[in-house]
SEKOLBA-460487 format. One record per atom (N, C-alpha, C): residue number from 0; residue in three letters; chain; atom name; x, y, z. Coordinates in steps of 0.2 Angstrom, whole numbers, plus 5000, padded with zeros to 4 digits. Example, Ala and Ser with C-alpha at 12.3 -4.5 7.8 and 13.67 -1.06 7.14 Angstrom:
> i aa ch at c1 c2 c3
> 0 ALA A N 5066 4972 5039
> 0 ALA A CA 5062 4978 5039
> 0 ALA A C 5066 4984 5039
> 1 SER A N 5064 4989 5035
> 1 SER A CA 5068 4995 5036
> 1 SER A C 5064 5000 5039
END
This chain:
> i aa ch at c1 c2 c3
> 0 UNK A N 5819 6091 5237
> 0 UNK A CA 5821 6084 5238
> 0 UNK A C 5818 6080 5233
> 1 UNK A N 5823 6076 5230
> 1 UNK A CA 5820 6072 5224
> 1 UNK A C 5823 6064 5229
> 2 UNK A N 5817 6059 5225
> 2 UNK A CA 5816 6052 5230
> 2 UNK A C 5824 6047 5229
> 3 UNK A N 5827 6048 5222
> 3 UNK A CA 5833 6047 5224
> 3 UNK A C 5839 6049 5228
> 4 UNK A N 5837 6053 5233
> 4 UNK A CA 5841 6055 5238
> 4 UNK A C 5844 6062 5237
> 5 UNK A N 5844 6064 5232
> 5 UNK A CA 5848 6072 5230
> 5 UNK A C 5842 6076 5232
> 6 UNK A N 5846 6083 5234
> 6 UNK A CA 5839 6088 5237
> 6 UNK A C 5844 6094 5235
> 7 UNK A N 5841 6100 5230
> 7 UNK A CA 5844 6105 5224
> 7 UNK A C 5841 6109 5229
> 8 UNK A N 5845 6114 5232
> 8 UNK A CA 5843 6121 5238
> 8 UNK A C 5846 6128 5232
> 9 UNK A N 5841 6132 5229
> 9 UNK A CA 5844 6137 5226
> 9 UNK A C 5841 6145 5229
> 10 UNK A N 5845 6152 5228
> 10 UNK A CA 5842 6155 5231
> 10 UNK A C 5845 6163 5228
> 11 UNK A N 5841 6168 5232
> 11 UNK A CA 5847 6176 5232
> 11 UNK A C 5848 6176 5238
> 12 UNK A N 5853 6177 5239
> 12 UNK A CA 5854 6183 5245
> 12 UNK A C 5860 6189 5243
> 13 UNK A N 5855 6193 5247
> 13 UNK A CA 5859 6201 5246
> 13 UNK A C 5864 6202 5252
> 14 UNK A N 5868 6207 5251
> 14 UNK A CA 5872 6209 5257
> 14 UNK A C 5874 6218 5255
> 15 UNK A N 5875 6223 5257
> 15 UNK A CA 5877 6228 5257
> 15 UNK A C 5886 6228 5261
> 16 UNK A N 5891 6228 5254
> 16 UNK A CA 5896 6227 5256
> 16 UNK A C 5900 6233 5256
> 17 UNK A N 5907 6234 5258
> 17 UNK A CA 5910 6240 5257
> 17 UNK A C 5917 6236 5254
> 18 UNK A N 5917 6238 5249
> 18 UNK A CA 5926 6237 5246
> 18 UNK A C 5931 6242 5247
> 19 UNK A N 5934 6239 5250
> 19 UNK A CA 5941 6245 5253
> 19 UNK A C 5948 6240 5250
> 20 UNK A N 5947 6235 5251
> 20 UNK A CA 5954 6233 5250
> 20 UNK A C 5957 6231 5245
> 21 UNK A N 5961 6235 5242
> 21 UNK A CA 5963 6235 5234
> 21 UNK A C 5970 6228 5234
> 22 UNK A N 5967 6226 5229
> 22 UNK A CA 5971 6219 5225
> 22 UNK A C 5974 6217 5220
> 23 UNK A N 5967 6216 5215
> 23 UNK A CA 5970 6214 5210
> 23 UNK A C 5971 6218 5204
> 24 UNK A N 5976 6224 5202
> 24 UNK A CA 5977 6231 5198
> 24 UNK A C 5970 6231 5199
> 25 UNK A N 5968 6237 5204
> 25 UNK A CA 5960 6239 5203
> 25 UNK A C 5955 6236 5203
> 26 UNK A N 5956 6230 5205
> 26 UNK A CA 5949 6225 5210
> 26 UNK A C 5950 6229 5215
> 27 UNK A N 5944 6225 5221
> 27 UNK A CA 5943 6227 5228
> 27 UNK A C 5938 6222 5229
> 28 UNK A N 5942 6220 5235
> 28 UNK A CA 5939 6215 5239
> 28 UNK A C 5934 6217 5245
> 29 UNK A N 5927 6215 5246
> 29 UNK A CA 5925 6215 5253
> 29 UNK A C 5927 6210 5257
> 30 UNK A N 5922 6209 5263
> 30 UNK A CA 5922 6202 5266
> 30 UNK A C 5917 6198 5265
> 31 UNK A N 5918 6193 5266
> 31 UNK A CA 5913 6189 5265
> 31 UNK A C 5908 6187 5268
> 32 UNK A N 5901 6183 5264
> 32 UNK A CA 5896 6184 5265
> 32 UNK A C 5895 6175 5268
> 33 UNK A N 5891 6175 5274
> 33 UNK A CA 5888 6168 5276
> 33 UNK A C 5881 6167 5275
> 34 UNK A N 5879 6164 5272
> 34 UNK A CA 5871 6162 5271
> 34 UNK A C 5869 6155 5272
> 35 UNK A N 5863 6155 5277
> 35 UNK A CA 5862 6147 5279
> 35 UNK A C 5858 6142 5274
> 36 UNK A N 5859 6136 5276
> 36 UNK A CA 5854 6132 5271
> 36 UNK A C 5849 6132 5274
> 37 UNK A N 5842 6131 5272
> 37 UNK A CA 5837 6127 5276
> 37 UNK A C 5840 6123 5280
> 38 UNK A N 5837 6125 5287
> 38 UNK A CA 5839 6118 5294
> 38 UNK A C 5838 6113 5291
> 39 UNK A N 5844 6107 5292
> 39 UNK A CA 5844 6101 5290
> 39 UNK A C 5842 6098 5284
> 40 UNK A N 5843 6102 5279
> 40 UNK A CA 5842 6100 5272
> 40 UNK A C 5849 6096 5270
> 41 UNK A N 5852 6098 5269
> 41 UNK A CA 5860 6089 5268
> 41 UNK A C 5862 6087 5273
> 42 UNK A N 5863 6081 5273
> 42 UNK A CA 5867 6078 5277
> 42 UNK A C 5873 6077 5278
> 43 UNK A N 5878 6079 5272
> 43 UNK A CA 5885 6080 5272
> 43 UNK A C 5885 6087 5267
> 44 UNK A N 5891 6090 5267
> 44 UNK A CA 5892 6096 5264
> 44 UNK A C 5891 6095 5256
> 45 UNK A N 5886 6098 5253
> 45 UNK A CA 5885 6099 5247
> 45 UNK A C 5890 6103 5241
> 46 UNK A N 5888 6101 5235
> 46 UNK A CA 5893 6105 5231
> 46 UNK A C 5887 6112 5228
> 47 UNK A N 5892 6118 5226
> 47 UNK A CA 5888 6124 5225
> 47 UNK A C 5892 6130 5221
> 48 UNK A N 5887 6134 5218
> 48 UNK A CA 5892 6141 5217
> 48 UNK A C 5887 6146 5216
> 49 UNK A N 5891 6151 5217
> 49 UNK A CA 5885 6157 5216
> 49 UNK A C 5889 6163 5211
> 50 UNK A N 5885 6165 5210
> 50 UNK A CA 5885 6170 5203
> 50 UNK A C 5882 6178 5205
> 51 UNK A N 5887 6181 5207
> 51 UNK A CA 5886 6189 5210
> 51 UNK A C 5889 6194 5206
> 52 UNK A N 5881 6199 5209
> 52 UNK A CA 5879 6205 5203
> 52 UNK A C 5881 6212 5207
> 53 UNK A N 5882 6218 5207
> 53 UNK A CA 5881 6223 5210
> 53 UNK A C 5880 6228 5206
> 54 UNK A N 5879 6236 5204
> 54 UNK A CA 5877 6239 5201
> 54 UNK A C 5883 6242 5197
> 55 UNK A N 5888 6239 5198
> 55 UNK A CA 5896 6241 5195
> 55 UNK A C 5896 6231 5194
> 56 UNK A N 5901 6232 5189
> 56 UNK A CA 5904 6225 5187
> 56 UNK A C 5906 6219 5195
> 57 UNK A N 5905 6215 5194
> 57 UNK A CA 5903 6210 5201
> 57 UNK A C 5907 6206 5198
> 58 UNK A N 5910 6202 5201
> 58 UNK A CA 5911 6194 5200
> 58 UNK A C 5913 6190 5206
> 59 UNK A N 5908 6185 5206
> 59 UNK A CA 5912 6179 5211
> 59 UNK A C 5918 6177 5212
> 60 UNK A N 5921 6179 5216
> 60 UNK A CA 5930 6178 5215
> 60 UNK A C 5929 6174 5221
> 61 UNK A N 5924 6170 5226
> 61 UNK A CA 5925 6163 5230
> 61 UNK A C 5915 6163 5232
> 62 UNK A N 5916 6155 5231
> 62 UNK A CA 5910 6153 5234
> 62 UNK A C 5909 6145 5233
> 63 UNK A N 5907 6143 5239
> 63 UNK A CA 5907 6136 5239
> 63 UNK A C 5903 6137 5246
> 64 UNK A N 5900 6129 5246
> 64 UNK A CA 5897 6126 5254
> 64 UNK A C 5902 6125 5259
> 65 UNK A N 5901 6127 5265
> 65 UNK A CA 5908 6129 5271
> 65 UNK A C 5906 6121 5274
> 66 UNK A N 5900 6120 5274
> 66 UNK A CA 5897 6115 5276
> 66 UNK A C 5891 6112 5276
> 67 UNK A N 5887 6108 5278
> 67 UNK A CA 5882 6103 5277
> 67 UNK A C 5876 6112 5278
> 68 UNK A N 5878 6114 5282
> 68 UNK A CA 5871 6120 5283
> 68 UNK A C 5874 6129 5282
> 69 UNK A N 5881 6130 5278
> 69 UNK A CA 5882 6136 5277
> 69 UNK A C 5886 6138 5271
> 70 UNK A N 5884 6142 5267
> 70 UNK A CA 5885 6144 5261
> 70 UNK A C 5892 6150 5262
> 71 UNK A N 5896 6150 5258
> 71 UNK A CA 5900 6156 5259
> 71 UNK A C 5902 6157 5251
> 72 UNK A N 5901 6167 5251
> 72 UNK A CA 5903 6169 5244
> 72 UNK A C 5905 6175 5244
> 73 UNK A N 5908 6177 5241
> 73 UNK A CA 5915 6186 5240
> 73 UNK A C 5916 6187 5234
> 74 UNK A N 5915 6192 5233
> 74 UNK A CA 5916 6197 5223
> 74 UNK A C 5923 6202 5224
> 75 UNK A N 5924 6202 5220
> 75 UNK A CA 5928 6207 5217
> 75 UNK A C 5925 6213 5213
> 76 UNK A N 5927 6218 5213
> 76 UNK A CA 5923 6223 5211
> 76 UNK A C 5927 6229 5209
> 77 UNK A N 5926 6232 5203
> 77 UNK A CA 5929 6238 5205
> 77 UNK A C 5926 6243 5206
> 78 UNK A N 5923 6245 5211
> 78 UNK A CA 5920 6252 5214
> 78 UNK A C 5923 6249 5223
> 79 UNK A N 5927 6254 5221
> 79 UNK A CA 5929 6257 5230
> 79 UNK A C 5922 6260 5235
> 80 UNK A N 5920 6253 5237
> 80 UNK A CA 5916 6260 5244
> 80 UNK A C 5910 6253 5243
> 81 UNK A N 5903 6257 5247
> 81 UNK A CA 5897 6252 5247
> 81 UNK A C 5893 6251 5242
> 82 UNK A N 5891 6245 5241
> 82 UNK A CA 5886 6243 5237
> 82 UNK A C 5881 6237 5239
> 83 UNK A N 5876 6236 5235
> 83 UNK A CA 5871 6233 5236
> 83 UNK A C 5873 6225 5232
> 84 UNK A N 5875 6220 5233
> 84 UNK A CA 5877 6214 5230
> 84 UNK A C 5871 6211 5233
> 85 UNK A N 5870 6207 5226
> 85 UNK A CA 5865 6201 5223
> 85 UNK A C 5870 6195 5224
> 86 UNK A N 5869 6189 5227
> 86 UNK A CA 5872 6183 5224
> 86 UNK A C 5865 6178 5222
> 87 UNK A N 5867 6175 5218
> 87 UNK A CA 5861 6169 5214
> 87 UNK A C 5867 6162 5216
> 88 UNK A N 5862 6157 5221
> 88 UNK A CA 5866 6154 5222
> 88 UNK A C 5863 6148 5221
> 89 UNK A N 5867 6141 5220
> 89 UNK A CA 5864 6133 5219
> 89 UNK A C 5865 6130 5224
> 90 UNK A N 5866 6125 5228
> 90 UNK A CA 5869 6118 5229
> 90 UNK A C 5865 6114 5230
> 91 UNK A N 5870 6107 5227
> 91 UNK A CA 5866 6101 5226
> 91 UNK A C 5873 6096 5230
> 92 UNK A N 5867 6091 5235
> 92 UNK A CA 5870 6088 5239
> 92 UNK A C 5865 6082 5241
> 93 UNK A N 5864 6079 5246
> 93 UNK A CA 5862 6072 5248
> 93 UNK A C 5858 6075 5254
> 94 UNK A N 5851 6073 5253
> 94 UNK A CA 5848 6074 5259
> 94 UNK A C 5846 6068 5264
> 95 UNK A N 5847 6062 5262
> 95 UNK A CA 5846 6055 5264
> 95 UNK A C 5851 6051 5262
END
């Protein structure tokens, strides 16, 4: 929390997903991952993105703040089946 009102929440969270649903020529999509803020850290929904890793080529194909307390983020991937995904996530929003 910085004194002029902005408060930077950054972080990992992992999920172990399955990719089954084929997309884009040989992407595959899992489902999507929810991750919460700190209880009561903004006050309105903050802005955010997250940067996802897996042990096959990853990328953020959606993430953003759903709302003032929940992160939501989903990769593209090409490996069919389970893996271990990393997201590195920011947002920056108003805590007062």
């Amino acid at each position: 929390k910085l004194p002029n009102g902005l408060a930077v929440c950054w972080g990992i969270a992992t999920a172990t997903l399955t990719c089954s649903m084929s997309g884009l020529g040989g992407y595959f999509h899992p489902q999507g991952v929810y991750t919460d803020f700190p209880a009561g850290l903004f006050v309105e929904m903050p802005i955010g993105a997250a940067a996802v890793y897996g042990s096959s080529f990853a990328q953020s194909a959606q993430s953003r703040p759903l709302s003032k307390d929940q992160f939501y983020w989903n990769m593209v991937s090409q490996m069919n089946g389970p893996d271990i995904y990393t997201a590195h996530l920011i947002a920056i929003g108003r805590w007062k």
